[in-house]
N, C-alpha and C positions, 0 to 999 in steps of 0.2 A: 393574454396571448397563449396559445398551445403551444407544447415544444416544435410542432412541426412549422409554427408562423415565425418560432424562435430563430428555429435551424435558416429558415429561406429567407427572413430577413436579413440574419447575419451573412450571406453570402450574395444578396444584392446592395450590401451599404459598401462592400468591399469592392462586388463588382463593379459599378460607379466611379471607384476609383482607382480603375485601371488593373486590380486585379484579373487573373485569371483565374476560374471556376475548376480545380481538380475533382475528383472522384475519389472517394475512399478508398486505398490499398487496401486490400485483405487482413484481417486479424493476422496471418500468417506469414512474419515477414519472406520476404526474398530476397537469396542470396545472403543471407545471415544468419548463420549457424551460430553466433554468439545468445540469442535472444529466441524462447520458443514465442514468444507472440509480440507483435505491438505496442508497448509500454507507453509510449509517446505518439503526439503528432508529428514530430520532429524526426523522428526515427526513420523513415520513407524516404524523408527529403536531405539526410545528411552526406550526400556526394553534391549536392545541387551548395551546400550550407559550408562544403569544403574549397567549393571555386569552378565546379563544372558547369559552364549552363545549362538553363533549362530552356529547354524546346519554345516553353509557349512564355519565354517571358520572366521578366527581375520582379517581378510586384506578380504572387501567387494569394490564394485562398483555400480554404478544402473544410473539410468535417472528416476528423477522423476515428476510426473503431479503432479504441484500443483494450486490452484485459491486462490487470495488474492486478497479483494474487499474492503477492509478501506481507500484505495486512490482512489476510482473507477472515483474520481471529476478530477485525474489527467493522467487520461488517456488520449491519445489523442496529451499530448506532446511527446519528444523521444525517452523515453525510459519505459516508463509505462505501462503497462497490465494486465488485472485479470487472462489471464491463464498462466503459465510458465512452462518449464521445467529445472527443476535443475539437473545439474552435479555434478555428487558427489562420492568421494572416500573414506572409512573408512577405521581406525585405530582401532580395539577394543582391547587395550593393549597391541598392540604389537610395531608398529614401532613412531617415536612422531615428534618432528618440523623438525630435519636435513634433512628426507627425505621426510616430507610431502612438505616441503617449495622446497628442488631441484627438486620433481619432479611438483610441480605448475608450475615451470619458465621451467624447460623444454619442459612440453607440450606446454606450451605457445611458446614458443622462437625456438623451434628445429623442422629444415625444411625437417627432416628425416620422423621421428615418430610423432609431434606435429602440431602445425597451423603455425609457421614460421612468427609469430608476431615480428615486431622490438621491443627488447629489449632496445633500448632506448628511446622508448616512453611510458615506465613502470616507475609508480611511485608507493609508498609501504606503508603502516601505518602499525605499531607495537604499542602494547598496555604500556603505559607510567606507570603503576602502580598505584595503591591505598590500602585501606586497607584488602580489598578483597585477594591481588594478588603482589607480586612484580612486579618492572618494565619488562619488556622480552628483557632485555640484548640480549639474547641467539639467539630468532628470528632476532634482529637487526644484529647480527654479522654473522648469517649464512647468510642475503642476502647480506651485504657489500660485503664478499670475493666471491659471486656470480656472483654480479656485478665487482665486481677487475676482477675476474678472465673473463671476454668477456670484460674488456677493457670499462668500460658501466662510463662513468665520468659525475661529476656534483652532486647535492645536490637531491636526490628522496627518502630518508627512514626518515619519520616524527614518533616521537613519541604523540600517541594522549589518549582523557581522555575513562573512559569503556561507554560513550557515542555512539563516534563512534568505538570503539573495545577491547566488552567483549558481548556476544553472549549466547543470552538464546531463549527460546522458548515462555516460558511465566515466572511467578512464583515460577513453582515447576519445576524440572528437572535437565537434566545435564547442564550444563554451562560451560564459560569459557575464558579468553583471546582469539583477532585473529589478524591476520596481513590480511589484505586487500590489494588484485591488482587493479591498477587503469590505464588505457589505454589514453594516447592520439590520440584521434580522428582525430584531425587534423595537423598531422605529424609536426604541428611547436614547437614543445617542448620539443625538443632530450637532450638538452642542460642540461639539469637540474633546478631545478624551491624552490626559497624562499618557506618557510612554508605558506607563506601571500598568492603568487603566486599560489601554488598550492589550497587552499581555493577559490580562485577565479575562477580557472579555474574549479573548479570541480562544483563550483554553476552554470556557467554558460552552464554545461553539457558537457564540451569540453574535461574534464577526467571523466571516467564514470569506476566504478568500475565494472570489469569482474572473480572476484575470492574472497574466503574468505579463509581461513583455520581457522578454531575453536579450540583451543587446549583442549578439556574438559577433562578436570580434578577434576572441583568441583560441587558440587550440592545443589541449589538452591532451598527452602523452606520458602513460605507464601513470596516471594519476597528476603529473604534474605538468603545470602551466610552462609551456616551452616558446611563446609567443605568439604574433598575432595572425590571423587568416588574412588571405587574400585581398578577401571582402569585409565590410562592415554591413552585418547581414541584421535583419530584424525575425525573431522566432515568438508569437505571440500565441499565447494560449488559452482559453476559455472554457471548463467544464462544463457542456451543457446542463447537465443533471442539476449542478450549484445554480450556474443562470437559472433556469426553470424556476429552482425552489425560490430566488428571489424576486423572479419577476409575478409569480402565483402568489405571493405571500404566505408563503407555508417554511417552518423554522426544521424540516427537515425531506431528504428528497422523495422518500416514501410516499410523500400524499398527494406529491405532483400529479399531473396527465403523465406523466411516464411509467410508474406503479399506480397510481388510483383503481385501473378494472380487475389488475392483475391480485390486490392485496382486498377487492370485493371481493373475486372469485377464492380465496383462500380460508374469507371469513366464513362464504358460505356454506364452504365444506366442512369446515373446523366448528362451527358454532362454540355451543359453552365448551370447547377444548381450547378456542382461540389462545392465542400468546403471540403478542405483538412483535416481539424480538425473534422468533423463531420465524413467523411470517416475512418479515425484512428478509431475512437470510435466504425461504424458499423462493421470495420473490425473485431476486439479487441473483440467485444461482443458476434458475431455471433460466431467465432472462439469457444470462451469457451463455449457456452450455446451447441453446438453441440457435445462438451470434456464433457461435465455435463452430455446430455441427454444418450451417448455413456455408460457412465458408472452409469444409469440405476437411473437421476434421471428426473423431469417429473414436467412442469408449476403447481406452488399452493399456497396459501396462506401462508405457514409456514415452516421453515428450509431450506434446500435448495432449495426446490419447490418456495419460493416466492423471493431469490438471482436468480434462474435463467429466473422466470419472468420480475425480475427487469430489465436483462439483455437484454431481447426479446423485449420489451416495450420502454426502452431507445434505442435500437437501430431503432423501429420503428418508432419513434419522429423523429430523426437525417434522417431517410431515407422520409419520406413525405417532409422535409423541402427543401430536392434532387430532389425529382420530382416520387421518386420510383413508387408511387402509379398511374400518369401520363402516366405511363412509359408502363405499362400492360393492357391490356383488363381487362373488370371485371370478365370472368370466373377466372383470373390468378392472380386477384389483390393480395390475401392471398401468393404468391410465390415469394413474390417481394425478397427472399435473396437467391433464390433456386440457383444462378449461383455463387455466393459468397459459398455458401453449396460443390460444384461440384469442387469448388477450393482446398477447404480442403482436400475433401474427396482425391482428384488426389494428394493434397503432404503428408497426414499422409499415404496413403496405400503403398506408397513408401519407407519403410524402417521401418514400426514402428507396433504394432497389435493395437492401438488406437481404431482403427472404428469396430473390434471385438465384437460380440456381446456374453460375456462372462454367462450372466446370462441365454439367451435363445440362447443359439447356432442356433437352426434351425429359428431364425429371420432374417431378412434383416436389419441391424442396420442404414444403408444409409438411407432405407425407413421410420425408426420409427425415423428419426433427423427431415426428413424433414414434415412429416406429423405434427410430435410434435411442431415444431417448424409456420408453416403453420395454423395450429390450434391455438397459440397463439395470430398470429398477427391479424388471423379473428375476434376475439374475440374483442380483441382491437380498432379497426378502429374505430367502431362506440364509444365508449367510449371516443376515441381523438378525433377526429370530436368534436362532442357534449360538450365536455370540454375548446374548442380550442374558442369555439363559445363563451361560457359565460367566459373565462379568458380573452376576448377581452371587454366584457362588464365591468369586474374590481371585480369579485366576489371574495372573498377571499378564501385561501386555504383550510379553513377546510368545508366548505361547498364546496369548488369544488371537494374534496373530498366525502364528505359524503353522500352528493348527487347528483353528477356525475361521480361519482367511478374514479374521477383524479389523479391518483399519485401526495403525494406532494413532489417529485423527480421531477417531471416533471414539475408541477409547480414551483420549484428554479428553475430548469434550464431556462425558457421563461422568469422567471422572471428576472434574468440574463442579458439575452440578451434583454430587454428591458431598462436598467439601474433599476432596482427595486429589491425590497430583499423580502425574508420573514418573517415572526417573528416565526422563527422555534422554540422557547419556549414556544410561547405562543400555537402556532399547536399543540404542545405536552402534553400541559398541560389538553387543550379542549378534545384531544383523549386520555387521562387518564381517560376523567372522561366518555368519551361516550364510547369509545369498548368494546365489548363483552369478553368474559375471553375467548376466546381462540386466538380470533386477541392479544389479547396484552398476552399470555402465548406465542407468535409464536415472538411478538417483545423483551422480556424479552432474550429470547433465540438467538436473531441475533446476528450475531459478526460480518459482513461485511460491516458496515460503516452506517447502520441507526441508526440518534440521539434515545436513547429511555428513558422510565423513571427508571431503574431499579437503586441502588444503587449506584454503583460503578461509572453510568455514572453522576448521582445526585452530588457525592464529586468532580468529573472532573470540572460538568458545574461552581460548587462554584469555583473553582481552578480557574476556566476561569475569574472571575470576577477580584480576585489578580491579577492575570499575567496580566489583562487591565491596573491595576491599578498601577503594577508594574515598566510596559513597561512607563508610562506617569510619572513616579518618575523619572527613569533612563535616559530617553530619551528626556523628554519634553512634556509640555502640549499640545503641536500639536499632538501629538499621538491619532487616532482616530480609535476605529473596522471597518472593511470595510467588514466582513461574518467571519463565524462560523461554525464547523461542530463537537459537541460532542457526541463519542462514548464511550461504556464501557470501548474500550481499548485506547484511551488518548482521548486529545481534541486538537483542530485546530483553529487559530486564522488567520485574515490576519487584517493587520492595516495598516494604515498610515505610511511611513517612506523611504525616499528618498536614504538609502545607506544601505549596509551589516552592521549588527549589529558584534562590535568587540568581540574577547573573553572574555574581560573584562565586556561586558554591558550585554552578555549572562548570565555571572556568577553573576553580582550585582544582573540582573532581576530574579533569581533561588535564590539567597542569599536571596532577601526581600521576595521572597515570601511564602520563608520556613520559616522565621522569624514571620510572620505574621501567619501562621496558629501554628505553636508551640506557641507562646503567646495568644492562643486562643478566636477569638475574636465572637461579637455574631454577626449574619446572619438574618434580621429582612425584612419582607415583607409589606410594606405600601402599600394601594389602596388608589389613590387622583385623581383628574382633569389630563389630560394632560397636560392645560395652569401652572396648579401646580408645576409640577415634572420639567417641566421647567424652568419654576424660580427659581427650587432650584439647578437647571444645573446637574440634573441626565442627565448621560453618555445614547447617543441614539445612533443604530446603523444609518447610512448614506442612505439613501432612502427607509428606513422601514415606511407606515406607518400604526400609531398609534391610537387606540380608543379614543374616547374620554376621559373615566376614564381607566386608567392604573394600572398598579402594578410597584411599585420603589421596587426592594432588596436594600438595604445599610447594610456594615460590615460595624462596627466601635470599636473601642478600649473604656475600662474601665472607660475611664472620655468623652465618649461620642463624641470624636474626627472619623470622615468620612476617611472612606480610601475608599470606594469603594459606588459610587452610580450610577445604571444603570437603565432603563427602562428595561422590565424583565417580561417572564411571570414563571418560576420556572420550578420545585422543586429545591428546595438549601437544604443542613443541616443547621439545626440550630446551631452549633461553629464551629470554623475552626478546632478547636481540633481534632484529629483521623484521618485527609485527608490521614496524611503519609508525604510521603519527595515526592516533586515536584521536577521533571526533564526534565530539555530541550531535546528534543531529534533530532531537525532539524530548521535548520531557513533558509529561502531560498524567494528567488525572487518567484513575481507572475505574476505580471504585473510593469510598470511604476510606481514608487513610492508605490507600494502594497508589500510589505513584508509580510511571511508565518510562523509560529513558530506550531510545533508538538511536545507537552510536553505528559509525564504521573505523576502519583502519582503511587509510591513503599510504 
């Protein structure tokens, strides 16, 4: 099946059953100043999910365009992307798990009306319970006798913490318990798989979850659970990208009909420059920023104008290091994605109104992607050139910024692949003090994954500091940060550590660190020598380097006792007091001995 027989079957199995057929909302929400794009399917329909009806009906359906850019650093492996499309069926108080759960597995598994996925390379997570919720008995026994009933044997239905299944949007909203489907990619796990087993297999990407069902029924305020909704709503969600790659049999989404013409067209400009992982990324970006400009938004400094620069600019990096620019005459140099562009355009007009040009009808919208798009990269050249020239000289980031307008994206990334880091705190701290009130009004307001200084990401970066200090109680002093990426909406660590962290070290490293900001400790900033702050074995990150006079943060406890001493350029709060409750939310391989952990504070 193509993704376009994917997309149209999943919205006639639904319609049959009494669903109604929506329309995709705009990448660009409405009426929601909280969020610059789309994140969810769920997101459009959360006045309908809080108890308003809807117009055409309690039993809905849709495909929806969404961009999510907080992992945009993890694009490029298999299953990763800033644009998507979500699958999705609602419940608005009418039908609840019996039938939302059989007909998941049916579309899934039935070679009638569904994809004709083997049902025994299905494995299942149901929500284990806490104080929020009881355990979901109810979900666990509907798929047991699911399973009974096709004969489906062996151990696949895990009860887990609301970690990985209990499902909100952000904060405030509907919420609620889910059961999660999980796919064997590589047909060797029919058999049924230990709880240890399947952890493992699912880190190493070889179970890749292809379904959710949401049960919401409660709602969610200032983080915390304050009771139930109206309704007893169903919120079901499907990445198509994932479907595809399971229903094609391919073990990553790259080589689907969704990128297949677009990562030919890349090979054949790039030949022996090719590099697969850079190709992902140009495919991945160009993809979206053309879904962006489509629906009407346009290269800039601020909100989604400066996400979808980001988008244009990083994939123009990745394509010079190809040969793209080589590749072209100079009248054509600025067109170097335009065949990349022609791939898209040939599979979304295929099945979908995507490339519609809904706000000016009488435009060419094909035309206004690629000139938009053509216009950025012109723009750029000489900026990367000239940047590319003094990052070889060894100039540091905020001057290769400030004046030679170098992305310091761009900069992590060469830096990167040079073995070199940044001192993204201290970048930040410098551009606190130099940007204009509107560049930093424009970075105040990002939520797609750039560090910035505002509040919320200020209690994270402190947070970041325990969990160092954490992870090096629990695990051992060998424990070293290896990079960093803090956002508003959690923070990201990669360290030193040779094996999968157990549940038990997950939990002691969340237990101490909650422990430590509830006994509130102070947060103190010292300026001293470098040769200084070494001696006193302030925590450094690994090929950072450092000025000669530094700033040390150090937390320490009431009698003056060190938990936490790093090299550092800030902002920190001053007590651990008010962070909130610290929670792991992913811990997962990066590289050879590099482990990854994505916490937030509730």
């Amino acid at each position: 099946m193509t993704s376009s027989e994917i997309r149209h079957r999943f919205l006639d199995f639904f319609a049959k059953r009494g669903h109604a057929v929506l329309p995709s909302a705009s990448l660009v929400p409405k009426n929601d100043p909280s969020v610059l794009f789309n994140t969810a399917g769920m997101q459009p329909l959360v006045p309908y999910l809080m108890g308003r009806p809807h117009p055409l009906g309690n039993r809905l359906v849709n495909v929806q365009k969404c961009v999510r850019t907080q992992d945009i650093e993890e694009v490029g492996d298999n299953t990763h992307d800033t644009f998507f499309e979500m699958l999705g069926n609602w419940s608005l108080g009418d039908y609840f798990k019996e039938d939302a759960i059989k007909w998941s597995y049916e579309f899934l598994t039935s070679k009638e009306e569904g994809l004709g996925l083997d049902a025994r390379r299905l494995y299942v997570t149901v929500f284990e319970g806490d104080e929020n919720a009881p355990r979901d008995e109810e979900s666990y026994g509907i798929w047991k006798s699911l399973f009974e009933k096709d004969s489906i044997e062996g151990e696949r239905i895990y009860f887990m913490g609301a970690k990985s299944n209990w499902w909100s949007v952000g904060d405030n909203g509907p919420c609620g318990p889910d059961t999660e489907m999980f796919y064997d990619l590589t047909g060797k796990y029919t058999e049924g798989l230990t709880k240890d087993e399947y952890f493992d297999h699912e880190d190493k990407q070889e179970l890749v979850e292809i379904w959710n069902d949401v049960f919401m029924e409660y709602e969610k305020e200032n983080g915390v659970v304050i009771g139930k909704l109206v309704n007893k709503n169903v919120d079901t969600g499907s990445g198509l990208e994932r479907i595809v790659m399971a229903v094609q049999g391919k073990n990553n989404i790259f080589e689907t009909d969704l990128f297949a013409q677009a990562m030919d067209a890349i090979k054949n400009i790039a030949k022996e420059k090719y590099n697969e992982q850079s190709a992902r990324v140009i495919a991945d970006h160009i993809r979206t920023a053309a879904l962006m400009i489509a629906d009407g938004v346009t290269p800039s400094n601020k909100d989604q104008g400066y996400i979808l620069r980001r988008l244009i600019r990083r994939a123009t990096v990745r394509a010079r290091e190809m040969g793209f620019f080589e590749a072209k005459d100079e009248l054509n140099k600025n067109d170097i994605f335009l065949d990349i562009l022609n791939s898209y355009f040939d599979l979304y007009n295929n099945g979908t109104d995507y490339f519609v040009a809904r706000t000016q009808p009488t435009s060419a919208p094909e035309a206004k992607i690629i000139i938009e798009i053509s216009t950025e990269v012109g723009k750029f050249r000489k900026t990367l050139e000239q940047g590319l020239r003094e990052f070889d000289k060894g100039l540091d980031a905020f001057t290769l910024f400030t004046t030679y307008g170098f992305p310091i994206e761009v900069t992590e990334e060469l830096a990167l692949k040079n073995g070199l880091s940044v001192d993204r705190e201290m970048f930040d701290e410098k551009m606190k003090a130099h940007q204009d009130a509107s560049r930093a009004g424009a970075a105040a307001k990002f939520k797609g994954g750039l560090a910035d200084t505002g509040e919320k990401t200020m209690q994270l970066h402190t947070a970041h500091h325990l969990l160092l200090a954490a992870l090096q109680k629990v695990l051992g002093s060998e424990v070293h940060q290896r990079g960093s990426n803090i956002t508003e909406e959690r923070l990201r660590i990669d360290f030193s550590f040779d094996r999968k962290m157990t549940d038990e070290e997950k939990t002691a490293v969340e237990q101490q660190v909650n422990e430590w900001i509830q006994t509130d400790h102070k947060v103190c900033r010292r300026e001293m020598l470098r040769a200084e702050a070494e001696q006193l074995g302030a925590e450094m990150e690994f090929g950072t380097k450092y000025p000669d006079v530094v700033s040390v943060y150090v937390i320490e406890d009431e009698k003056g006792n060190t938990i936490s001493k790093e090299f550092c350029g800030g902002p920190h709060v001053e007590q651990t007091a008010g962070l909130g409750t610290f929670n792991i939310q992913k811990e997962e391989a990066v590289a050879a001995g590099i482990r990854r952990i994505k916490a937030t504070l509730s």
